[in-house]
N, C-alpha and C positions, 0 to 999 in steps of 0.2 A: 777341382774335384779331388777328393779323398783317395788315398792310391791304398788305403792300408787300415785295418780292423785290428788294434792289441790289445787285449784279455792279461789283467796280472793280479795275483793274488798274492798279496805279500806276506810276509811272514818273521817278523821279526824276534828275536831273541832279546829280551827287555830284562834292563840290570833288576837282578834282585828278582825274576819272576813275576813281576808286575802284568798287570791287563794291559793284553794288545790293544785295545780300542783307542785310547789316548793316539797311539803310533798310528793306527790304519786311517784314523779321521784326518792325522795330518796329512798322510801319503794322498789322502781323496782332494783334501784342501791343495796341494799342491798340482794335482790334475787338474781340478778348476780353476785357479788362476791359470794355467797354462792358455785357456783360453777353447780351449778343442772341446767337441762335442763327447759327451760319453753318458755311460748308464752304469749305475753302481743296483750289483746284482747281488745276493745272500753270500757270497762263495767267492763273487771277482768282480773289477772292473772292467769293462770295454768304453775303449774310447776312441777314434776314429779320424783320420787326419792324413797328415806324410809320413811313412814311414819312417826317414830318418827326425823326424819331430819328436814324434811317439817316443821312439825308442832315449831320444833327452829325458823326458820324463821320466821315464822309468829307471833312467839313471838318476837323476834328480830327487828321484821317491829314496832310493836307496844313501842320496849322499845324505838325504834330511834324517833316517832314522838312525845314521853313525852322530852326526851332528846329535841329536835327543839321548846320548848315550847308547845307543843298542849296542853290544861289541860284534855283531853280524844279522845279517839277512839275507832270506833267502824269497826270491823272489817268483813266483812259477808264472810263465810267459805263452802265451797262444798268439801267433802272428796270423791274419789273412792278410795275404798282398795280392791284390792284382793292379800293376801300373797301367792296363790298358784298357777296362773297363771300371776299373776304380771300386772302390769299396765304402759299402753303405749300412750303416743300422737297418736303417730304417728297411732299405728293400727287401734287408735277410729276413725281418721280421713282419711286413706289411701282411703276411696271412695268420699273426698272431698279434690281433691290434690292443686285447685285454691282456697280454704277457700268458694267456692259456695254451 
């Protein structure tokens, strides 16, 4: 069972002023290989798993956009954790099953 819901919107600083999207699509690519369930939303992604998993990733996200040249990033972060009844997409949202 998933102990933990993380929410990050990245934000990278790209040589030369270049379009973010090249960088965000990789940081999303990088979520999905990870293997973990998530939802890519207009503003951020949530993704849902172990907390200390999660939180790799999102180091992972940051180590890939220095790797593509970014000289920084900033990364904005929403943790839910609950270890004792766990944490779920699906149940936050099961009274919103069209995303309405």
């Amino acid at each position: 069972m998933a102990n933990a819901l993380v929410s990050i919107q990245i934000l990278p600083s790209t040589p030369g002023g270049e379009s973010v999207l090249p960088y965000v699509d990789r940081a999303i690519e990088i979520i999905k290989e990870s293997g973990v369930p998530y939802r890519v939303a207009p503003l951020e992604t949530t993704m849902e798993g172990e907390l200390q998993s999660l939180l790799a990733v999102v180091a992972s996200m940051s180590e890939a956009m220095a790797e593509m040249g970014c000289p920084s990033v900033i990364s904005q972060v929403k943790i839910y954790y609950n270890p004792t009844s766990g944490a779920s997409m699906g149940r936050l949202l099961e009274k919103y099953p069209d995303g309405q």
